[in-house]
C-alpha positions in Angstrom: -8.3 19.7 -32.3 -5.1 21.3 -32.8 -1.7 21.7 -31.5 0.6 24.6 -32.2 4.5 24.5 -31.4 5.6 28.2 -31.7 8.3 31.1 -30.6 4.6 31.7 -28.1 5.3 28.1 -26.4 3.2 24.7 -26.8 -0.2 25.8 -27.4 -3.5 23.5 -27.8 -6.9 22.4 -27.2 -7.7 19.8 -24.5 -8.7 16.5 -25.2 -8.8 14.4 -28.6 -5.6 12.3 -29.8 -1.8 12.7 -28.4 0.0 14.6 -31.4 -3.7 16.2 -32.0 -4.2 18.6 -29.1 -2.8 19.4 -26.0 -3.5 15.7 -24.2 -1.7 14.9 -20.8 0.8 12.8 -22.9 1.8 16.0 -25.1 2.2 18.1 -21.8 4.3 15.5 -20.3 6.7 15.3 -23.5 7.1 19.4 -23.8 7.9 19.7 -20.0 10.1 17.0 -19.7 11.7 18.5 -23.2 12.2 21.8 -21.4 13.4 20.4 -18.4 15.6 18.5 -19.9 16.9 21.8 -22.2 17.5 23.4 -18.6 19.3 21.0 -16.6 21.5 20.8 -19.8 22.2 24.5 -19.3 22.7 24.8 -15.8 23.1 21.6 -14.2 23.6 23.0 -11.0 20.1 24.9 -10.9 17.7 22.8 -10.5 14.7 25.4 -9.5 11.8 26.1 -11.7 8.9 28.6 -11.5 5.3 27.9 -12.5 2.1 29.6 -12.3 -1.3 29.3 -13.9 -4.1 31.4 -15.0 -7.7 30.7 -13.9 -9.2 28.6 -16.9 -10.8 25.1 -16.3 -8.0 23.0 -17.7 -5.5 24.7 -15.4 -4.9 22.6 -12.0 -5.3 19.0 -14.4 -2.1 20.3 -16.9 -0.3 22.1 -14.0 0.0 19.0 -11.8 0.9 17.2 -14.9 3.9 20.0 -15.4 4.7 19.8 -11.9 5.5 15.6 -11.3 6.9 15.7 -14.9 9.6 18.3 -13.8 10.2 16.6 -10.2 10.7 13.0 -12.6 13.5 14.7 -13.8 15.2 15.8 -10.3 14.3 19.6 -10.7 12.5 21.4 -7.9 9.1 23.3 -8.3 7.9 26.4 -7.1 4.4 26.9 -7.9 3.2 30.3 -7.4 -0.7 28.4 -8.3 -2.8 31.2 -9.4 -0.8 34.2 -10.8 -0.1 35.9 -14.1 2.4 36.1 -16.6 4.7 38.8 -15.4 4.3 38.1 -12.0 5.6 34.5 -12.7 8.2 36.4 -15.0 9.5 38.1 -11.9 9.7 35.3 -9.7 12.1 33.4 -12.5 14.7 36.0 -11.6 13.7 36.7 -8.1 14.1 32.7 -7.5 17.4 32.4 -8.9 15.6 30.0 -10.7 16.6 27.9 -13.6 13.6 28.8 -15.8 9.8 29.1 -15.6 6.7 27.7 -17.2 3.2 29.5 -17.0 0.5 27.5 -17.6 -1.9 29.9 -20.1 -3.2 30.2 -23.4 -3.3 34.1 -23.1 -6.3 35.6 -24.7 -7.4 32.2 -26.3 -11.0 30.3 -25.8 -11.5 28.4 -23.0 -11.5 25.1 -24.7 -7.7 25.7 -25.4 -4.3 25.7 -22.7 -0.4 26.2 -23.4 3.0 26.3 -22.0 4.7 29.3 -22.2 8.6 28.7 -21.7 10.9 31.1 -19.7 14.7 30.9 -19.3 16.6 32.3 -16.0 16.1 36.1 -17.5 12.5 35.5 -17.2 12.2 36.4 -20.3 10.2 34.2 -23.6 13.0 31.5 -25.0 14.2 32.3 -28.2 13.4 30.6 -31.5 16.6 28.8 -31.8 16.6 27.4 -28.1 13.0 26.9 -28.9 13.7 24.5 -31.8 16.2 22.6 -29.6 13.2 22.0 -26.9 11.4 20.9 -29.9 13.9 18.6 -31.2 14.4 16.8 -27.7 10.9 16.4 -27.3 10.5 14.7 -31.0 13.4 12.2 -30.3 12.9 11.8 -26.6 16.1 13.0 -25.4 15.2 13.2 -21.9 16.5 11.2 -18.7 14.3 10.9 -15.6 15.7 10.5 -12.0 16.0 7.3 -9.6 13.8 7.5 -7.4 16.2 9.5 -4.4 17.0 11.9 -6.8 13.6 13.6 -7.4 12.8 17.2 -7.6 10.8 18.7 -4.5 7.7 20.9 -4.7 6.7 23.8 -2.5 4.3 26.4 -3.3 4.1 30.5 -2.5 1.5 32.8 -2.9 3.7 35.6 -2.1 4.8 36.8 -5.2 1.7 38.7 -6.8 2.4 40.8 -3.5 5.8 41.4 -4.0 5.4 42.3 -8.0 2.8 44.9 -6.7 4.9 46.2 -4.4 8.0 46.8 -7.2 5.4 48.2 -9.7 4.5 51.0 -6.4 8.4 51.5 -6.3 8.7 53.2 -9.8 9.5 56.6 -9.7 7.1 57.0 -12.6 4.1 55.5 -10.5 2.2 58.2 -8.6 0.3 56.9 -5.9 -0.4 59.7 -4.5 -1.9 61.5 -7.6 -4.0 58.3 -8.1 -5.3 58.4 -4.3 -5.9 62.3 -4.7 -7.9 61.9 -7.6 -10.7 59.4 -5.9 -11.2 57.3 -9.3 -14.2 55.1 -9.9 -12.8 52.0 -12.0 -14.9 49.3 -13.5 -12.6 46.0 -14.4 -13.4 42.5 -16.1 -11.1 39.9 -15.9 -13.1 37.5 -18.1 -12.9 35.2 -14.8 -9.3 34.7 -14.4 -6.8 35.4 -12.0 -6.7 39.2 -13.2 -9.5 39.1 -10.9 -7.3 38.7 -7.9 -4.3 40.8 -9.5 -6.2 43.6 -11.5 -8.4 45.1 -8.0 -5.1 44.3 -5.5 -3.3 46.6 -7.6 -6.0 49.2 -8.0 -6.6 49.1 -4.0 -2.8 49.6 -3.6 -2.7 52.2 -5.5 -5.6 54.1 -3.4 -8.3 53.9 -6.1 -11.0 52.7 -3.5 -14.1 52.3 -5.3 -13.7 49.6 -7.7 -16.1 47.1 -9.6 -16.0 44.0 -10.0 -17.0 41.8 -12.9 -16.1 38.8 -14.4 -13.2 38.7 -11.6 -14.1 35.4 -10.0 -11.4 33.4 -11.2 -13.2 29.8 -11.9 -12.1 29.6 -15.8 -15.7 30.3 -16.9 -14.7 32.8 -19.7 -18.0 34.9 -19.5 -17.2 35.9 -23.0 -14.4 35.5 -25.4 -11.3 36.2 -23.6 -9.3 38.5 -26.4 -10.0 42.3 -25.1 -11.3 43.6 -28.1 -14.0 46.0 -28.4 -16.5 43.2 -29.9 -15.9 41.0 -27.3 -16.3 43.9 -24.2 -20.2 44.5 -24.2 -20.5 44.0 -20.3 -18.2 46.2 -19.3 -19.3 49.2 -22.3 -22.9 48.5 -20.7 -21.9 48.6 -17.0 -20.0 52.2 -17.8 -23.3 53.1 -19.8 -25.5 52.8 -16.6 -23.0 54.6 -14.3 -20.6 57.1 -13.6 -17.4 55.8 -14.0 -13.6 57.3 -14.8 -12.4 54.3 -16.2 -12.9 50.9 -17.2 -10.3 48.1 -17.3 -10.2 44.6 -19.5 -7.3 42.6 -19.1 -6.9 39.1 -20.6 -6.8 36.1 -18.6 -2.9 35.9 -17.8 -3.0 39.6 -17.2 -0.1 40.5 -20.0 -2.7 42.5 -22.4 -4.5 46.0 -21.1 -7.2 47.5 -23.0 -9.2 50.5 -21.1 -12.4 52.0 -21.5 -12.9 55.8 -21.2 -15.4 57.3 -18.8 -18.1 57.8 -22.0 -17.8 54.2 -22.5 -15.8 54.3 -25.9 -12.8 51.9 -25.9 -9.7 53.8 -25.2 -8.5 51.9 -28.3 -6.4 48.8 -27.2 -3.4 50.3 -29.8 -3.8 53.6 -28.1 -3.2 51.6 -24.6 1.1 51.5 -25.4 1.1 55.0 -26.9 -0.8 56.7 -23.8 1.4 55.1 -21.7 4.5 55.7 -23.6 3.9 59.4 -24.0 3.5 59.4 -19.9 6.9 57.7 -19.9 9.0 60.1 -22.8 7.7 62.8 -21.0 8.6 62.5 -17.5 11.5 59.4 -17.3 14.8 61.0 -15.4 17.5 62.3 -18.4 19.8 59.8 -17.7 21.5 60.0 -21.5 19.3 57.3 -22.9 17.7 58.3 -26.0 13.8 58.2 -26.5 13.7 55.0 -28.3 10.3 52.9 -28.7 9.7 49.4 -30.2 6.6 47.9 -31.2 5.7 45.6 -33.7 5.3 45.4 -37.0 1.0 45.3 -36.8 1.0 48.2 -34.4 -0.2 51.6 -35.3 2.0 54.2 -36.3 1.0 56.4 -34.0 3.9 55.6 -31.3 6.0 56.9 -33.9 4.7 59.7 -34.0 4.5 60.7 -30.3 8.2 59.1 -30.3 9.6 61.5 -32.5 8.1 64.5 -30.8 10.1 63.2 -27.7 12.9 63.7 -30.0 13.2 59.6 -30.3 13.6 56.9 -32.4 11.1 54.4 -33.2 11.5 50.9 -34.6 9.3 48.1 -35.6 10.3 44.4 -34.4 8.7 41.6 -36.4 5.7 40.2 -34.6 6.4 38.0 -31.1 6.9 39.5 -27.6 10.6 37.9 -27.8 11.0 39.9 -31.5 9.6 42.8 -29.5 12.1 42.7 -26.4 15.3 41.6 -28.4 15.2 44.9 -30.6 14.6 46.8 -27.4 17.6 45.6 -25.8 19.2 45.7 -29.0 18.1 49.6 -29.7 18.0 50.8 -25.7 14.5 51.6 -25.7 12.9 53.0 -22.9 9.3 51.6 -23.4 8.1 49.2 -25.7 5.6 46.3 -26.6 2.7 45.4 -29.2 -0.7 46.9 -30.5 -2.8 44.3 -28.6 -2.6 46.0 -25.4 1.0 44.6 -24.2 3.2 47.5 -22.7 6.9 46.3 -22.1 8.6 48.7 -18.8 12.2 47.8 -18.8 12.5 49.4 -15.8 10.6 46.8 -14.4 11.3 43.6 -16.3 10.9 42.7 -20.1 8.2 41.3 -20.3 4.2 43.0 -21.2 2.7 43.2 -18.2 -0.9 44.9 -18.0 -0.4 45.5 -14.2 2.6 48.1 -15.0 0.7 49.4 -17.7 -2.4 49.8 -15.6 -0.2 52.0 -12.3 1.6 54.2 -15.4 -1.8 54.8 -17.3 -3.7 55.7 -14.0 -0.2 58.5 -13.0 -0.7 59.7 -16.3 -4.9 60.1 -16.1 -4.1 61.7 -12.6 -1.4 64.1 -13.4 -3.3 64.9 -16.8 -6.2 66.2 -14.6 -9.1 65.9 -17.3 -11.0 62.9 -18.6 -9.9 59.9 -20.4 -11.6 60.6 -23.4 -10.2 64.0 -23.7 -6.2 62.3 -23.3 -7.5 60.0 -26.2 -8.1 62.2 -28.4 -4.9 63.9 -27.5 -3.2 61.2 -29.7 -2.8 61.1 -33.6 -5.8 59.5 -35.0 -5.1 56.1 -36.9 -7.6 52.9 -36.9 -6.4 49.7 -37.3 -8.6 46.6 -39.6 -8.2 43.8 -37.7 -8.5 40.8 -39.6 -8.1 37.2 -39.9 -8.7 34.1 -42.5 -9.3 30.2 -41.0 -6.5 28.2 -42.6 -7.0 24.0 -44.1 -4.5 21.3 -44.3 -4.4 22.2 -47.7 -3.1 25.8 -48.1 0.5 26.6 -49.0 0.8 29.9 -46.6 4.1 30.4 -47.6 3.2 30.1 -51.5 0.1 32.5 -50.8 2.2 35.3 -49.4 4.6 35.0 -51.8 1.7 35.5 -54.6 0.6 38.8 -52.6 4.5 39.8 -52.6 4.9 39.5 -56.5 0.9 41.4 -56.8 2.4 44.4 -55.3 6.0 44.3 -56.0 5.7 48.2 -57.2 5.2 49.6 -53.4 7.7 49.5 -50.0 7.6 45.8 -48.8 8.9 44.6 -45.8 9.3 40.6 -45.4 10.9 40.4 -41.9 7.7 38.4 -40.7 4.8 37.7 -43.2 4.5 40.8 -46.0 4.0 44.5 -44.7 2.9 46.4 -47.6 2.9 50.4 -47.6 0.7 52.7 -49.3 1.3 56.2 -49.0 0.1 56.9 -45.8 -1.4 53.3 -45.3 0.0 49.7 -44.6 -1.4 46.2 -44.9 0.3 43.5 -42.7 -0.3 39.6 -42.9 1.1 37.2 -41.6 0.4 33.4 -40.2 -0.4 33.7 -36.6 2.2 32.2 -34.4 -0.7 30.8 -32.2 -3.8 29.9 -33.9 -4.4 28.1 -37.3 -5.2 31.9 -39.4 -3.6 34.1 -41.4 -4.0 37.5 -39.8 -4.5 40.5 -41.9 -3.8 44.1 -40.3 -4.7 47.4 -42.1 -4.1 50.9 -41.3 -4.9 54.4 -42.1 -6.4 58.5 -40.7 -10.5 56.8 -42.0 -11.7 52.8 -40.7 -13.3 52.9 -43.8 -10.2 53.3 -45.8 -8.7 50.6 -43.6 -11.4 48.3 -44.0 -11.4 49.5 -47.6 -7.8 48.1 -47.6 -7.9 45.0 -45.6 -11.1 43.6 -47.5 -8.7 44.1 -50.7 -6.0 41.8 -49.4 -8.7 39.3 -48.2 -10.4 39.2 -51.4 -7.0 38.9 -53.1 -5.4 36.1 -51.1 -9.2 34.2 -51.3 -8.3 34.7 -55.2 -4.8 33.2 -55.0 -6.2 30.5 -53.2 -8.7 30.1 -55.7 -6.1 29.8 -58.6 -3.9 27.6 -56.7 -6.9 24.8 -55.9 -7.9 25.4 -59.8 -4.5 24.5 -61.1 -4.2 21.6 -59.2 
């Protein structure tokens, strides 16, 4: 069992012991925390936004959420199933106070979280995130009488309405995407991308579209992280048709990863840059620089297409918050993170696969030729994605600081884990904000001098682990 209490929200299996996993007592402590945290910021609002993705543990935690937040005289709009950044929008929409969606992203099935908004919509910061933490430890919360509790009310409306916005972007051509007559395969991994991903698509005038996996009943038909390993249904369903495109998103719809018509992955790093490109290219000159932000584990190469926009490009330590407070912070125009998530200020700050997925398919249609042919468009970098299990017993801190000293002669960057550069080349690891692993991201022009790379870290933090056990 495990339970995680991160910058990403409150984040844990189901089942097992209170303190141990995400149980029905540790939901009830973390919502009445945050709702506690909001009615002490704005006593007067006393509105809150929820939504859920499709996975089996969804109604049981969100109707624990929901009488939890009424206890304490706050008011509930559930928007039931919906995604991320539709629930994102609806925080501001609402007026609201703040927002809770009810998703463990691209985690197994066997796992759930809370993901925290403020009245911006937008993730909680770490330091309003440690308060939250702090009044759920030492029970700082005060529950209503009973004529003072919070109503709840429900509204399916608002997946409509975030479509709609998206089809307002000047950026979004609809008709270039009707004109073009695209056949689109998508898998939702059977969540509610399945409702969101094809009422987009259709919207947008793309009529023939495929479904599978889009039943939303929580029954991940395979691991739920959109990456190439993990995408043989989809790679197979291409393989025996004639498709344009196929589409992955995770099950609360905030990661994209895309397919290309001869059934090679897109590449779910190349997912921002394609998109960004579209955007440099064709945004209005309204005096904003170029800027871009991604993180610090995503490839280089939206740098590169940044700075032939005559841009800037910076890299935000690893965290969609991280991510959207340097874009503010540096004005960028498009930002977001290697694993698919595409941040549209224009729309909202927040990643949202559904933005991504109208911008990619204007910039497919306009482009005129196939998907594989944009691709390759692109500088070529590949990415070693990979991680290491962590025990009770390892000293992360200590083991990063080991790998800091071991290569103390090259560029080293410590604003979230250890980035280390090599020519050309860059290692980044890290302890994942969301599982219990260390993650360790390579990069270079070969995979094989990537793996190369990333195999080299492994086998050197296995080796300071080694040491450290031995001297104790």
């Amino acid at each position: 069992m495990a339970l995680i209490k991160s910058i990403s929200g409150i984040r844990g299996t189901i089942g097992g012991r209170s303190g141990e996993g995400l149980t029905p007592l540790d939901v009830v402590k973390f919502s009445a925390a945050f709702g506690q945290w909001l009615l002490q910021r704005q006593p007067a609002n006393r509105t809150v936004v929820i939504g859920r993705d499709g996975r089996l543990s969804g109604e049981m935690v969100s109707r624990l959420v929901s009488a939890t937040l009424q206890g304490l005289g706050l008011n509930v709009l559930d928007l039931g199933l919906s995604t991320t950044p539709t629930v994102e929008l609806a925080v501001v929409g609402e007026n609201a106070a703040g927002g809770i969606i009810l998703t463990a992203s691209h985690n197994p099935i066997q796992w759930n979280a809370l993901k925290l908004l403020n009245e911006q919509g937008e993730f909680i910061t770490a330091e309003d995130g440690a308060e939250v933490l702090a009044i759920a430890e030492e029970e700082r919360f005060q529950f209503a009488d009973v004529k003072k509790l919070g109503q709840y009310s429900t509204d399916d409306t608002w997946l409509r309405k975030h479509i709609e916005m998206i089809l307002a972007l000047p950026l979004v051509d609809r008709e270039a995407i009707a004109r073009k007559n695209f056949r689109i395969v998508v898998d939702a991994v059977n969540s509610t991308g399945g409702i969101a991903v094809p009422m987009l698509l259709e919207a947008l005038g793309v009529e023939r579209i495929t479904k599978l996996h889009c039943e939303p009943t929580g029954n991940f038909a395979h691991n739920p992280e959109p990456l190439p390993e993990n995408l043989r249904d989809i790679i197979n369903e291409m393989e025996k048709s004639d498709y344009d495109l196929g589409i992955v998103v995770d099950p609360d719809v905030d990661r994209l990863a895309l397919i290309s018509e001869d059934a090679s992955p897109f590449g779910e790093e190349y997912t921002l840059v394609a998109v960004a490109d579209y955007v440099l290219k064709n945004r209005p000159q309204d005096g904003k620089p170029n800027n871009t932000v991604s993180n610090l584990s995503s490839t280089i190469a939206l740098r590169d297409v940044t700075q032939k926009a005559g841009g800037q490009h910076y890299a935000s330590a690893v965290g969609e918050v991280n991510v959207v407070e340097m874009m503010k912070e540096k004005d960028a125009v498009i930002g977001g993170e290697g694993n698919g998530g595409i941040i549209y200020p224009d729309l909202h700050y927040g990643r949202d696969a559904l933005v991504g997925i109208a911008l990619f398919l204007s910039h497919l249609a306009r482009f005129g030729k196939l998907a594989s042919i944009m691709r390759r468009m692109y500088p070529s970098y590949y990415i070693s994605k990979n991680k290491i299990e962590l025990t009770p017993d390892i000293d992360v801190d200590a083991v990063l600081e080991r790998i800091k000293i071991r290569y103390a002669r090259n560029p080293i960057n410590t604003i979230d884990g250890v980035k280390i550069e090599f020519d050309k080349e860059w290692v980044h690891l890290r302890k994942s904000n969301t599982e219990p692993i260390i993650r360790i991201y390579s990069e270079s022009d070969t995979q094989s001098t990537a793996d190369y790379l990333a195999n080299k870290i492994i086998s050197d933090i296995k080796e300071v682990i080694s040491e450290s056990m031995y001297k104790e």
